[in-house]
C-alpha positions as CSV (number, residue, x, y, z in Angstrom):
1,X,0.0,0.0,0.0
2,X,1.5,3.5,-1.4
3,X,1.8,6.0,1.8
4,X,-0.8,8.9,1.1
5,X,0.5,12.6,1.9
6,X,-2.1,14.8,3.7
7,X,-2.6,18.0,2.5
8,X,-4.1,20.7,5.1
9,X,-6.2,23.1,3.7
10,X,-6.5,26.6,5.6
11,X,-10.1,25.8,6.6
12,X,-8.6,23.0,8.3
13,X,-5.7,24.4,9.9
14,X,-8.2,27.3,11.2
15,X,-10.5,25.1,12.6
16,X,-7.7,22.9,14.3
17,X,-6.4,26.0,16.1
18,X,-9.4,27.6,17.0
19,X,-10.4,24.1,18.3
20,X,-7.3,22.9,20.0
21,X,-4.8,25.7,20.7
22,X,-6.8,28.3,21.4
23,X,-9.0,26.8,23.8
24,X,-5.5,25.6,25.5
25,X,-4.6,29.4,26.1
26,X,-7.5,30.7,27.4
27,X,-8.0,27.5,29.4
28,X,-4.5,28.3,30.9
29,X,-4.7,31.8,31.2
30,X,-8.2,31.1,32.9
31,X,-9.4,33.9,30.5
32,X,-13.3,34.8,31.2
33,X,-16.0,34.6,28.3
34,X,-16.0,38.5,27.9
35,X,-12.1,38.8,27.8
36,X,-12.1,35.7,25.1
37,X,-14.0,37.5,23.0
38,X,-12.3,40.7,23.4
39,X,-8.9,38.9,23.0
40,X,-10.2,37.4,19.7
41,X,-11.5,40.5,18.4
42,X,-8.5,42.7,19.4
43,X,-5.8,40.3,18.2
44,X,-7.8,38.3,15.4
45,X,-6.9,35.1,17.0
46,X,-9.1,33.7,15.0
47,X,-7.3,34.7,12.2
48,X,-3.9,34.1,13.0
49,X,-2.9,31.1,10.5
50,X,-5.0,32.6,7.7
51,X,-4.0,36.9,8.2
52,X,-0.8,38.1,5.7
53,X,0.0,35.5,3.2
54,X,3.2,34.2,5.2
55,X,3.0,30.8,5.8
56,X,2.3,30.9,9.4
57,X,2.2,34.4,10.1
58,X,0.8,36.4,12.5
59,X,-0.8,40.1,11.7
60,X,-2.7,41.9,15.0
61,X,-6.2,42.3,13.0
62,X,-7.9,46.1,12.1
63,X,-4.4,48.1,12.1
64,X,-3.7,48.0,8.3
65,X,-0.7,46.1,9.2
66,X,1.6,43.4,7.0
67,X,2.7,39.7,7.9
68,X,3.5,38.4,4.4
69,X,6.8,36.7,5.1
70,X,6.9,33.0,6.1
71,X,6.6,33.0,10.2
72,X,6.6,36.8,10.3
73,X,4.8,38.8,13.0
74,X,3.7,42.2,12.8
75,X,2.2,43.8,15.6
76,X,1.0,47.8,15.8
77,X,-0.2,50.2,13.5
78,X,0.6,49.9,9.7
79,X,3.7,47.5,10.1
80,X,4.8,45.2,7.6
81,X,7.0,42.2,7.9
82,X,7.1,41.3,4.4
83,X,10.8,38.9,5.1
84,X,10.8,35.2,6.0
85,X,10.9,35.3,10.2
86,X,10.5,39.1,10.3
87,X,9.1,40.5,13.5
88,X,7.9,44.3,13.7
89,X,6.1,46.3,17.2
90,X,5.2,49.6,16.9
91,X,4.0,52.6,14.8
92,X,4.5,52.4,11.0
93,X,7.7,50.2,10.6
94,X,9.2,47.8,7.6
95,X,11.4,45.0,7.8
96,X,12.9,44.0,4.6
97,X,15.5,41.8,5.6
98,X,15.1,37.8,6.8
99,X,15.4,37.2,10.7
100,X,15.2,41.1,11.4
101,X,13.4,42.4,14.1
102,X,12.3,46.1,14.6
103,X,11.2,48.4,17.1
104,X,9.5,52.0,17.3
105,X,8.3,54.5,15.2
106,X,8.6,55.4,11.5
107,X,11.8,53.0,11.2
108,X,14.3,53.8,7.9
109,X,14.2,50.3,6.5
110,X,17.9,49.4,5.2
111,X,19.6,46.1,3.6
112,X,21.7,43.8,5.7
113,X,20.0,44.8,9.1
114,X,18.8,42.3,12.1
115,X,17.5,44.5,14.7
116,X,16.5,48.5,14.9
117,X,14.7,51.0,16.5
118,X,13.1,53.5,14.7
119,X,12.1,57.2,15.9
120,X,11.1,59.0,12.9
121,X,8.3,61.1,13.1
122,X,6.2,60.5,9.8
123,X,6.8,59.3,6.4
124,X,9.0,62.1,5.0
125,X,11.5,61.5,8.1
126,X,12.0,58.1,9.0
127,X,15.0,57.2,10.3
128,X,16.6,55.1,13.4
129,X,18.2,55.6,16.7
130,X,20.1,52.2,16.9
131,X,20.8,49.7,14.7
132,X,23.0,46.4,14.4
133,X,23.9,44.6,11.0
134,X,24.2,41.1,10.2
135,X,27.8,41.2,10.4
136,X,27.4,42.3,13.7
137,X,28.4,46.2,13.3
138,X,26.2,48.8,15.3
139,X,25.1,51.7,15.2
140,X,23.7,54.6,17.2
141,X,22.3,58.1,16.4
142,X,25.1,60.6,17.5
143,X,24.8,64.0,16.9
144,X,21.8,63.5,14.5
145,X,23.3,60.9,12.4
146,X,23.9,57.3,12.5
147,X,27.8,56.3,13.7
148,X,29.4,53.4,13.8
149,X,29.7,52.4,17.9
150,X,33.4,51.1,16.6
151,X,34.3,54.2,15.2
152,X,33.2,56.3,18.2
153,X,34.8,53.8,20.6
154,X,38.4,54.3,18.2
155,X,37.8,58.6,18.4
156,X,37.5,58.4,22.0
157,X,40.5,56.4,22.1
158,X,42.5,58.5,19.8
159,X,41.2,61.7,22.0
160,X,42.9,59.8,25.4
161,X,46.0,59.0,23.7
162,X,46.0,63.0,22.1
163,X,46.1,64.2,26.1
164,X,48.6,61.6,26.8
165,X,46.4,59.1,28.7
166,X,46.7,55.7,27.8
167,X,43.8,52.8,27.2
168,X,43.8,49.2,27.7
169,X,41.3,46.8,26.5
170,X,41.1,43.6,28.2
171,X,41.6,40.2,26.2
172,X,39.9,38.6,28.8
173,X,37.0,38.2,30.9
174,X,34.6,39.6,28.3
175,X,31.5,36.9,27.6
């Protein structure tokens, strides 16, 4: 006998949820009738596997926001998390990039980035307050403008050394 493969459809997985795992968390959480059905309604439980076209995504529901990457989360108000395991909170944000997670308010969306916090102000000003690249380099808003934390780290050292002070950095003991 040839094994069969069993497809699920999204009516399926929707009912399986709603059935199984969501009667788990409010059973846990001891949740009350009223707070069930404020919970669903606020966070479109029921809507979690079928909201944004990620493969399991999840999109808060009425806020005009974006889950379309494949286990992407977007949570606020117009957000999108339109990367593969994407997560945005807040006002207004974009992640483009795979496995980035963002923060804020009116973020400047740029390649190669894993984690930010925006604090623009509207659409014509986005821009971030911290950010850290795949590679591992951060930066921070100085002065109005991103820096490298590296760089300002080197100028403080060069400014010691300039009044004749002298810095060490320890090998050891740093996790």
């Amino acid at each position: 006998m040839a094994n069969k493969k069993f497809m699920w459809d999204t009516n399926m997985l929707k009912r399986f949820y709603e059935k199984y795992v969501i009667n788990w968390l409010f059973r846990e959480q001891n949740w009350t009738d009223e707070q069930k059905e404020q919970g669903q309604e606020n966070l479109g439980i029921h809507q979690v596997l079928v909201s944004g076209s990620g493969v399991n995504s999840i999109v808060q529901k009425n806020t005009y926001s974006i889950a379309d990457g494949d286990s992407s989360v977007s949570i606020g108000s117009c957000c999108s998390a339109t990367s593969d395991s994407s997560f945005v909170l807040g006002n207004r944000l974009v992640s483009t990039n795979e496995s980035e997670t963002v923060f804020g308010n009116f973020n400047e969306p740029r390649e190669n980035l894993i984690f930010s916090i925006g604090n623009g102000e509207d659409e014509e000003t986005r821009k971030n307050i911290f950010e850290i690249e795949q590679l591992g380099d951060v930066y921070i808003n100085y002065g109005g403008s991103l820096r490298s934390l590296q760089g300002i780290i080197n100028a403080l050292i060069d400014s010691i050394h300039s009044l004749g002070g002298d810095v060490t950095i320890p090998t050891s003991g740093i996790g």
